[in-house]
C-alpha positions in Angstrom: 36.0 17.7 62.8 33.0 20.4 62.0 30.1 19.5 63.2 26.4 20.4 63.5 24.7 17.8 66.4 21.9 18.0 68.4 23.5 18.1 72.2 20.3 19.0 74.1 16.2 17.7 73.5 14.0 20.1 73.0 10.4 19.7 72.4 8.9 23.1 72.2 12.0 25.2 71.1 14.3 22.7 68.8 16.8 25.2 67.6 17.6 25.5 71.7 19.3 22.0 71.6 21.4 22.9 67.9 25.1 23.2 68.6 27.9 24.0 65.9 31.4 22.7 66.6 33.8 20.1 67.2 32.9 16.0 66.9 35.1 13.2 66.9 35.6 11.8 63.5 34.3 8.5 62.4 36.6 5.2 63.3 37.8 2.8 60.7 35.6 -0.5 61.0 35.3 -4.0 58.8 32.7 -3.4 56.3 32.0 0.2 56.9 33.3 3.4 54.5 34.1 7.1 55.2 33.0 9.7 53.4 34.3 13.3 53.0 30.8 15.5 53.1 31.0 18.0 50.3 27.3 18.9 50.1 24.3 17.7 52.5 20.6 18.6 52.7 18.3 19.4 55.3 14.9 17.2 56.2 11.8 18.1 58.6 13.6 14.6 60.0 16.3 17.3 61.2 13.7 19.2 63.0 12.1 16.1 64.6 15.2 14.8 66.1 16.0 17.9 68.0 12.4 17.4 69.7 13.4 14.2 70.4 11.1 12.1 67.6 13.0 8.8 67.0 16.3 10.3 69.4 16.5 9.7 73.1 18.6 11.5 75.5 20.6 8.5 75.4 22.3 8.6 72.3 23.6 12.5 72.5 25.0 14.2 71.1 24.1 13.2 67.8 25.3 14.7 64.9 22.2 15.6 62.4 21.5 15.1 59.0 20.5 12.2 56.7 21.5 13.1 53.6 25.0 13.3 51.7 27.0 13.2 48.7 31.0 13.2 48.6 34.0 11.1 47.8 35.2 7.9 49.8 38.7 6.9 50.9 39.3 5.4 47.2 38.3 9.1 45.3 35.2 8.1 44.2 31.9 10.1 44.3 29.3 8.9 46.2 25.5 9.4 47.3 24.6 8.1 51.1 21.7 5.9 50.9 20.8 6.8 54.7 18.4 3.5 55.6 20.8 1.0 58.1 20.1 -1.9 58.8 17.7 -2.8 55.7 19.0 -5.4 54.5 21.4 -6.2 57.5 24.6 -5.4 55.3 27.8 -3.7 57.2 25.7 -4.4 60.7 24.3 -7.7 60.8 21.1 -9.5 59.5 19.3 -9.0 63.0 19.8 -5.5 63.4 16.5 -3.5 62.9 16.5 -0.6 60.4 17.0 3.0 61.4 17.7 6.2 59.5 20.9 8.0 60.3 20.8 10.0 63.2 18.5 7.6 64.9 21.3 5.4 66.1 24.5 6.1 63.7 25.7 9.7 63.6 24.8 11.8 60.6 26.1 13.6 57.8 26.1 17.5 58.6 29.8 17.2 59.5 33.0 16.9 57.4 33.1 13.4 57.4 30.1 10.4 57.8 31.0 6.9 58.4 28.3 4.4 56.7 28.2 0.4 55.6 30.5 0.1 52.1 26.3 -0.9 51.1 25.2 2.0 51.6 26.8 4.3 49.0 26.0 4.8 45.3 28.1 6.4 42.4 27.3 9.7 42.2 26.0 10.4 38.4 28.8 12.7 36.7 25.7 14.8 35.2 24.4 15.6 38.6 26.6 18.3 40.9 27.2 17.4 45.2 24.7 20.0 45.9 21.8 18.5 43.2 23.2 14.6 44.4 22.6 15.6 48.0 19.2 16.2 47.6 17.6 12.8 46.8 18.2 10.5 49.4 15.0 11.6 52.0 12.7 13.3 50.4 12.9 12.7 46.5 13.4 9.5 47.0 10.0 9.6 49.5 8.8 11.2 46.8 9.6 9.0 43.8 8.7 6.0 46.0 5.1 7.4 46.6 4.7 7.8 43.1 6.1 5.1 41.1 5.8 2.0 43.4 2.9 2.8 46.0 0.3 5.2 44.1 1.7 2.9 40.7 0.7 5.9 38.3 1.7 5.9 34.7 1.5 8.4 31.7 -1.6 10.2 31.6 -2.7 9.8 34.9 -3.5 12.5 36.7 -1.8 13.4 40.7 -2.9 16.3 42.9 0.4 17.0 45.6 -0.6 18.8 49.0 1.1 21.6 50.3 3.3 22.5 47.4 6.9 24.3 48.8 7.7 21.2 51.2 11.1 18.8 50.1 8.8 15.7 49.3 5.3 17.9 47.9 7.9 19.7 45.4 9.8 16.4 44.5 6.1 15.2 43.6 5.7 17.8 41.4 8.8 17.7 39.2 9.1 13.6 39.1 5.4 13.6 37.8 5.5 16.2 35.5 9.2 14.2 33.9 6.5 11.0 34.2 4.3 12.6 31.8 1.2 12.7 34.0 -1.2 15.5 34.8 -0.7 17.4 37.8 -2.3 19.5 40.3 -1.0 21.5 43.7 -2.3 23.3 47.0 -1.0 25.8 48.8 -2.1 28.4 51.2 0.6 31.2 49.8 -0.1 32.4 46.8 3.7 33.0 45.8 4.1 29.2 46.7 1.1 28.4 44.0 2.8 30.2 41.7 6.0 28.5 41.6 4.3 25.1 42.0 2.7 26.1 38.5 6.5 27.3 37.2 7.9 23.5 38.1 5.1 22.0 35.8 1.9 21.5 38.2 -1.0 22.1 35.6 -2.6 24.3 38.0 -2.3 25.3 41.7 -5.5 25.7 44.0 -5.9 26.9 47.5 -6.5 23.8 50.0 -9.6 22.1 49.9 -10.5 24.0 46.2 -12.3 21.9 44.0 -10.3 20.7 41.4 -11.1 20.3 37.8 -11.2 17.0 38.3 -10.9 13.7 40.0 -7.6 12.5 40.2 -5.8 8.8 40.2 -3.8 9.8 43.1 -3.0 11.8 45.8 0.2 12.8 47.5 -0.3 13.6 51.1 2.0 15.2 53.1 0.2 17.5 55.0 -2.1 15.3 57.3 -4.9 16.2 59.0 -5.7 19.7 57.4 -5.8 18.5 54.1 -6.9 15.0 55.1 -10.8 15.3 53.8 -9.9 17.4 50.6 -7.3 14.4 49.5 -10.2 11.6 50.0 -12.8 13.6 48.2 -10.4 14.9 45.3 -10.4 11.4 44.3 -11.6 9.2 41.3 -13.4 5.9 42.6 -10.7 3.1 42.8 -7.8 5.9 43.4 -5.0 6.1 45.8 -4.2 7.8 48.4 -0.2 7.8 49.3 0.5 9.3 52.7 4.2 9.8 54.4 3.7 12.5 56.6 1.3 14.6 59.1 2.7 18.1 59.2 -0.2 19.3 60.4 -1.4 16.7 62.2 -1.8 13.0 62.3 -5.8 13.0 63.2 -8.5 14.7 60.9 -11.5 15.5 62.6 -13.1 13.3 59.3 -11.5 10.4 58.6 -14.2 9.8 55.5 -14.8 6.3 56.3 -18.1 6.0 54.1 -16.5 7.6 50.8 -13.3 5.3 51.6 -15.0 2.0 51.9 -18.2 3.1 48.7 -15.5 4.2 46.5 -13.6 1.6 47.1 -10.5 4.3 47.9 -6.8 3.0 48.2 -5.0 4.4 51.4 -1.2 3.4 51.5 1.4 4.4 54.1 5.2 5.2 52.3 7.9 5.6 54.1 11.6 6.8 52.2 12.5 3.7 49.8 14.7 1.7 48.8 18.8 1.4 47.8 17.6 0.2 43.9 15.1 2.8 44.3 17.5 5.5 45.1 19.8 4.4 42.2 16.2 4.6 39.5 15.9 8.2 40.9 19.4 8.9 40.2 19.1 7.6 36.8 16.0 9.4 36.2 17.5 12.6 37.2 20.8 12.1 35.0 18.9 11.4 31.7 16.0 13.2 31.5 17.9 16.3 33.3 15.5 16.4 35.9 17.2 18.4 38.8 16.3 18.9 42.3 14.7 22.0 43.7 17.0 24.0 46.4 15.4 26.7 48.1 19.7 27.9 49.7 22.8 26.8 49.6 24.8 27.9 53.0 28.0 26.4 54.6 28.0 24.3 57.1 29.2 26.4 59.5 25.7 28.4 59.2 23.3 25.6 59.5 21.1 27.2 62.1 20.1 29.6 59.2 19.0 26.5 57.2 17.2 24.9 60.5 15.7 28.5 60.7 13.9 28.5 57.6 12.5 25.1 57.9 11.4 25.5 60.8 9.3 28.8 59.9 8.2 27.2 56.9 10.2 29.6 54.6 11.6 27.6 51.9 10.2 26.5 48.7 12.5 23.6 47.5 15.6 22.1 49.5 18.3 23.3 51.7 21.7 22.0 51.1 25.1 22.9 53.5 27.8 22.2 52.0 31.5 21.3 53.6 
């Protein structure tokens, strides 16, 4: 079968180590289902796995990708929830948990083999392409939200670095959640379009807002690290799943942490009943993902391209 699979590690030059071609397909096993890929989406995850983050040398070639949606070997349609190992379902209760492409090969091929626990129904409102979307990044998103920053109506939310998966997934969940919502972004264009999805007002990083907010969604890392603290409201939160520009700030902010009495909470994806809230969310209140492109599998490096430059506002989705 079609495949896109990291065959080589490459720390300073990832794209080097992308190959396009042929894989084995997946092998019938107790427990486990296999899914025909119609539409899967890209994640920084992607990127970091070609340098080698969370994949050794060992387990190549590895075919990437964490997300999917597509129909099993009974004709339904499906979303991949991409955690193994969570619960110890389909691989044994002593397994640790991984994401695909850490151990188990991934979804950016015409067919994925995961635990039968694994998939969801795929909500009839929602299209492969939209369904594909969710799994890493909104569902990072909606879990940094809903269950570890805990924000309800009203509240207010300032997102970091508006235009990334998980920053614009932030945006669009909170503004559906009826809370007030603010965004960063270096490009201007990117600001702009953070406003068009429902962010109240966009700012350029480390701008003061207009005011303190309940919570902050941090993606960005050590940049942005010092404006997140200070944008927020004594006894707010600070949710942080990712340091794409660095995992230490030259000011950690110690003192207005501990006075304040500030909230800082790791989050990392989320759960399978989590995955199915954001699915329902998304089919009634027609909430639909962002996508930045749509290409064919068979021109994934384009897609790696993109994220890799930073030139994407939204998601991008290969379909099969």
């Amino acid at each position: 079968m079609f495949a896109a699979y990291a065959a080589r590690i490459d720390r300073d030059q990832p794209l080097n180590g992308l190959e396009l071609g042929e894989r084995p397909e997946p092998q019938a096993r107790p427990g486990w289902s296999t899914v025909t890929v119609k539409a899967a989406s890209l994640n920084h995850h992607d990127l970091w796995s070609l340098r080698g983050v969370g994949l050794g040398e060992e387990s190549l070639p590895m075919i990437l990708g964490c997300d999917a949606a597509g129909i099993d070997e009974h004709g339904n349609e499906v979303v991949v929830f991409p955690v193994v190992g969570l619960s110890g379902h389909g691989v044994g209760p002593d397994e640790p948990r991984s994401i695909l492409t850490e151990k188990y090969q991934g979804t950016f091929a015409e067919k994925v083999s995961v635990p039968t626990w694994n998939l969801l129904p795929k909500p009839k409102e929602l299209s492969f392409e939209e369904a594909a979307c969710l799994p890493t990044a909104w569902l990072t998103a909606y879990r940094m939200l809903f269950t570890n920053a805990g924000v309800r109506p009203g509240d207010s939310v300032l997102v970091q670095g508006a235009g990334g998966g998980v920053a614009t997934a932030a945006i669009v969940l909170a503004k559906a959640a009826g809370l007030r919502v603010f965004a960063t972004s270096r490009d201007e264009a990117k600001r702009k379009r953070a406003e068009d999805l429902g962010a109240d007002a966009a700012f350029e990083p480390g701008a003061r807002l207009p005011q303190r907010v309940d919570a902050v969604i941090e993606t960005v890392g050590a940049a942005t690290w010092s404006h997140s603290v200070k944008s927020l409201r004594p006894g707010g939160t600070l949710v942080i799943s990712g340091a794409t520009s660095g995992p230490n700030p030259k000011a950690a902010e110690l003192n207005r942490i501990f006075f304040l009495e500030l909230k800082v909470v790791g989050s990392t994806m989320g759960t399978k009943d989590e995955l199915a809230d954001l699915l329902s969310f998304c089919a009634l209140t027609g909430v639909r993902p962002v996508v930045d492109t749509v290409l064919p599998l068979d021109r994934a490096r384009e897609g790696f391209a993109k994220m890799a430059d930073g030139d994407l506002f939204g998601k991008v989705v290969l379909t099969v």
